[in-house]
SEZAKOL-753479 format. One record per residue (C-alpha): residue in three letters; x, y, z. Coordinates in pm, whole numbers. Example, Ala and Ser with C-alpha at 12.3 -4.5 7.8 and 13.67 -1.06 7.14 Angstrom:
BEGIN
R loza     px     py     pz
R  ALA   1230   -450    780
R  SER   1367   -106    714
This chain:
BEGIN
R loza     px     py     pz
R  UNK    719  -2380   -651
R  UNK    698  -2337   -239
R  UNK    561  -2114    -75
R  UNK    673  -1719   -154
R  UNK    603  -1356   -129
R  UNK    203  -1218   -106
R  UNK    114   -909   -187
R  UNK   -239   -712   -111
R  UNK   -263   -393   -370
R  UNK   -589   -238   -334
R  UNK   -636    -30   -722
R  UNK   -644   -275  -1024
R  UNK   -387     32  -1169
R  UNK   -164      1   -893
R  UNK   -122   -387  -1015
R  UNK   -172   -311  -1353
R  UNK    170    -60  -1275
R  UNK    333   -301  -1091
R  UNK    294   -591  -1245
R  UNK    141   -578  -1635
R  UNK     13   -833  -1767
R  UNK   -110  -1108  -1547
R  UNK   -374  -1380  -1527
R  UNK   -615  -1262  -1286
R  UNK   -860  -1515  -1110
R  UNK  -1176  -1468   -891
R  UNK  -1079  -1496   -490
R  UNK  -1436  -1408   -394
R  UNK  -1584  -1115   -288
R  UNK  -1517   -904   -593
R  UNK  -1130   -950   -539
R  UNK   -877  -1136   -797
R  UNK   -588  -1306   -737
R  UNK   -267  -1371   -972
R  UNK     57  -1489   -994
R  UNK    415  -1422  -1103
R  UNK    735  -1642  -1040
R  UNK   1048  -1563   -884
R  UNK   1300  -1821   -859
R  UNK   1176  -2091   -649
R  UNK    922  -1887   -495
R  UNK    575  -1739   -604
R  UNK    467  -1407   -561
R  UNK     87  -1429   -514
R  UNK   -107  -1101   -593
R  UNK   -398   -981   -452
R  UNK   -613   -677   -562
R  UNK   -826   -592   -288
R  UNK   -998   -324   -353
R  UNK   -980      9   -141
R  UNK   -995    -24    244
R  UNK   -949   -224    594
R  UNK  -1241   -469    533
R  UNK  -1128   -573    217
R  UNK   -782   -579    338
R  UNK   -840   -792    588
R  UNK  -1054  -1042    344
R  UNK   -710  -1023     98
R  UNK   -506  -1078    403
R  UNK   -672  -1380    489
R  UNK   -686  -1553    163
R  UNK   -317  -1508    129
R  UNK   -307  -1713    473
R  UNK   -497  -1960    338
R  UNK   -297  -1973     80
R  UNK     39  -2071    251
R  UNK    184  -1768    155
R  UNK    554  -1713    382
R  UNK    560  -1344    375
R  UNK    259  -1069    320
R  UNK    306   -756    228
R  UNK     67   -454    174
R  UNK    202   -235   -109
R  UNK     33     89   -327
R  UNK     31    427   -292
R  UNK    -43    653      6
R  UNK   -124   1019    121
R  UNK    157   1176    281
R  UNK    163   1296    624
R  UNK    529   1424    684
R  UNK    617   1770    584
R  UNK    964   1619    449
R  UNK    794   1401    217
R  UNK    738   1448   -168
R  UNK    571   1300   -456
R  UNK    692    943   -534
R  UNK    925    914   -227
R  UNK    888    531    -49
R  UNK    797    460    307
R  UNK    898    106    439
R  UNK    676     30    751
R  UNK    858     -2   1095
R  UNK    501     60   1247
R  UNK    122     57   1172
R  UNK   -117    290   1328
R  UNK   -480    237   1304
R  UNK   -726    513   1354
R  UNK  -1075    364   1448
R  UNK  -1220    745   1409
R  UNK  -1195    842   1760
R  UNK   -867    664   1877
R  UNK   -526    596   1749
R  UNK   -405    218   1814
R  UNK   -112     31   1763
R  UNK   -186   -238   1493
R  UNK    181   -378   1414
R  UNK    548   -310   1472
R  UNK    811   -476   1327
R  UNK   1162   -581   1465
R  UNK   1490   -425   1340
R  UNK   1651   -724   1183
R  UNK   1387   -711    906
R  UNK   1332   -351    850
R  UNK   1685   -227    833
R  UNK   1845   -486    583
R  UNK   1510   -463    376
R  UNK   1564    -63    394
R  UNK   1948    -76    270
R  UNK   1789   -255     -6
R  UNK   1540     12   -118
R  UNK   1805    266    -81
R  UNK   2001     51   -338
R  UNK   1758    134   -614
R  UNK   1822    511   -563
R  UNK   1476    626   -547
R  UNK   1372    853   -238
R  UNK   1268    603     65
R  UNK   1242    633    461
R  UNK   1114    403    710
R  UNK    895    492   1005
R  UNK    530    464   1092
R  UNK    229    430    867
R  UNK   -125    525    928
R  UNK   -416    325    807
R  UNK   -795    503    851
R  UNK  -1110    446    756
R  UNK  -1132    719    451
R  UNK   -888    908    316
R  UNK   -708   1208    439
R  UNK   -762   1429    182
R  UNK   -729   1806    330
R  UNK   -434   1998    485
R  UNK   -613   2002    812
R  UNK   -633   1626    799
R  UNK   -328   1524    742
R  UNK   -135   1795    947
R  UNK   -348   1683   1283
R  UNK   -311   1325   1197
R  UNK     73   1384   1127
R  UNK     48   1604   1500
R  UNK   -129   1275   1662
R  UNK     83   1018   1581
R  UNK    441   1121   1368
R  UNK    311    884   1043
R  UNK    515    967    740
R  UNK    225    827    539
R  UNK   -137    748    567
R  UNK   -342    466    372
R  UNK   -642    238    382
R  UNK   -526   -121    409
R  UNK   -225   -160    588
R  UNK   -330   -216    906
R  UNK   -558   -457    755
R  UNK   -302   -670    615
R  UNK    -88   -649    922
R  UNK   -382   -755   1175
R  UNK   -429  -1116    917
R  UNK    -28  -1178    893
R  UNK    -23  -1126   1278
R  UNK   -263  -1366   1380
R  UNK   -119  -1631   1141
R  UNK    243  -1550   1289
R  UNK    327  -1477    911
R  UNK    642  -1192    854
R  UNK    439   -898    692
R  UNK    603   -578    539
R  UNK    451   -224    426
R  UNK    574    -73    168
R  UNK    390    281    -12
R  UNK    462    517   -203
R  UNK    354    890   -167
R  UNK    101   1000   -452
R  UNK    -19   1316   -269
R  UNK    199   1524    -11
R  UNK     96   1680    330
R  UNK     60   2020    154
R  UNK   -160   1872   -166
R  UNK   -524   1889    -95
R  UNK   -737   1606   -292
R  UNK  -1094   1692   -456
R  UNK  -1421   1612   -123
R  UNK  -1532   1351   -400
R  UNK  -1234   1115   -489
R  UNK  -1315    898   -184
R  UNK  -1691    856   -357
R  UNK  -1520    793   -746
R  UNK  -1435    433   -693
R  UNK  -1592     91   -596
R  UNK  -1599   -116   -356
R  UNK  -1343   -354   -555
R  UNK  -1138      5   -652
R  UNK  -1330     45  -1000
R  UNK  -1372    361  -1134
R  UNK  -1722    490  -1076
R  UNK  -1714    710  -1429
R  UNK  -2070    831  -1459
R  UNK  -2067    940  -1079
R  UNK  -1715   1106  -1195
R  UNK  -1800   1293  -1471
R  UNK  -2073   1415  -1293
R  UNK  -1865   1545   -998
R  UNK  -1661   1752  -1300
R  UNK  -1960   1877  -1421
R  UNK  -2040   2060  -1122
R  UNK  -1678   2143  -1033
R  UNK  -1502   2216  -1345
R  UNK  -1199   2359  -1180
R  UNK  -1107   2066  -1023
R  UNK  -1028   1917  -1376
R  UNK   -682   2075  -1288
R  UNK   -682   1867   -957
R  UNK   -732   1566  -1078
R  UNK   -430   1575  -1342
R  UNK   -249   1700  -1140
R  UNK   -291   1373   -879
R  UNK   -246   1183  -1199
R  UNK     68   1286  -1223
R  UNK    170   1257   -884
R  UNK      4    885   -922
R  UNK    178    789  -1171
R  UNK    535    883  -1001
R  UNK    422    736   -718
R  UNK    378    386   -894
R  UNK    668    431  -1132
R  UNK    901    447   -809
R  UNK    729    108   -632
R  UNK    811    -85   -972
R  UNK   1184     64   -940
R  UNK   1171    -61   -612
R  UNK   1007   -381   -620
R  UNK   1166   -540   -946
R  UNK   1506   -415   -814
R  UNK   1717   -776   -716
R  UNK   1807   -655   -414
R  UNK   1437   -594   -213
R  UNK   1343   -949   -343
R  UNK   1670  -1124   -204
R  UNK   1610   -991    155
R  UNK   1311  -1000    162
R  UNK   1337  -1414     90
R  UNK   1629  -1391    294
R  UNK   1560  -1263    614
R  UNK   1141  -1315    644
R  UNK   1066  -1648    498
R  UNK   1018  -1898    819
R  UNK   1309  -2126    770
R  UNK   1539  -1808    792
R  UNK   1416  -1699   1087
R  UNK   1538  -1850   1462
């Protein structure tokens, strides 16, 4: 097979959503790596785990890798008033906050983001494209998000993105962004979520259950961002497995397309 499609997803449930059942392999640093055909191409998954660092690390071993295309795709806070549970948000730009300044990490060109955006809207599930915002740790309160939002005009806010960008950039590799949103600018997420998981996105469960334990109430939260979770992935696998996202994608970003 030549060269294809790679893919950093930070949450082993993300790729578990995505993807089902695949071969994993160790990549190093507590990440795995697997792989699923498509046509003449492979698409090469990575699972991160949460974060720019380990982003970056992902981003890099697809390089290595001779992967054509890399993409960073999961789910996302949501920054933009006008944006609900589930709905998509294809990357034209990637803003980076470094915790005291707001930086251009990546823009993309229109010939790639508009015919892979026709194709998202083929799969009739909510999507717009615009900026994306990648910080250090989540943006979990009202406040956050709405100054954030204020700052910079992101529809959506993540951890990896600009990450992933920053590695396909300096190889001179096509890179795409593609989340979905699992909590809304007006959903506020539990002070400990950011603590609940690993470095390589496990599940911390003790640490968990004994967050619950002294705030029982939030037990309502958290299903409630389950829920919202698991629209949010259910509309990337809509989106992804649909024919047309893969076609263009192979079509207008893979180097011997390209002028």
């Amino acid at each position: 097979m030549t060269p294809g499609v790679g893919l950093v997803i930070a949450l082993r449930r993300e790729a578990s959503a995505l993807f089902g059942r695949v071969r994993w392999m160790d990549c190093g640093n507590g990440q795995s790596w697997g792989t699923t055909p498509h046509r003449d191409k492979t698409v090469t998954v990575v699972r991160s785990g949460p974060g720019i660092r380990n982003a970056q690390r992902a981003g890099r071993w697809l390089v290595s890798s001779h992967a054509a295309i890399i993409g960073s795709v999961g789910v996302s806070g949501g920054l933009s008033p006008r944006l609900g549970k589930g709905d998509l948000v294809l990357a034209d730009e990637i803003i980076l906050w470094n915790g005291e300044t707001y930086e251009r990490a990546w823009k993309s060109d229109a010939s790639s983001v508009i015919p892979l955006f026709v194709a998202l809207q083929a799969n009739r599930v909510p999507v717009k494209h615009g900026r994306i915002l990648t910080t250090k740790r989540p943006a979990l309160t009202l406040r956050e998000k709405a100054v954030h939002f204020r700052e910079t005009g992101a529809l959506a806010v993540d951890m990896e993105s600009a990450g992933v960008a920053e590695e396909a950039k300096k190889a001179g590799i096509p890179f795409f962004a593609l989340r979905a949103v699992c909590d809304p600018a007006d959903m506020t997420i539990p002070h400990f979520i950011s603590d609940c998981l690993d470095s390589n996105g496990n599940i911390r469960s003790t640490y968990l259950c004994g967050q619950l334990l002294k705030n029982p109430f939030e037990v309502v939260a958290l299903l409630g961002l389950q829920r919202c979770f698991t629209l949010a992935v259910r509309h990337l696998k809509v989106a992804w497995e649909g024919r047309p996202l893969q076609q263009v994608l192979l079509r207008v970003m893979t180097p011997s397309d390209r002028s």
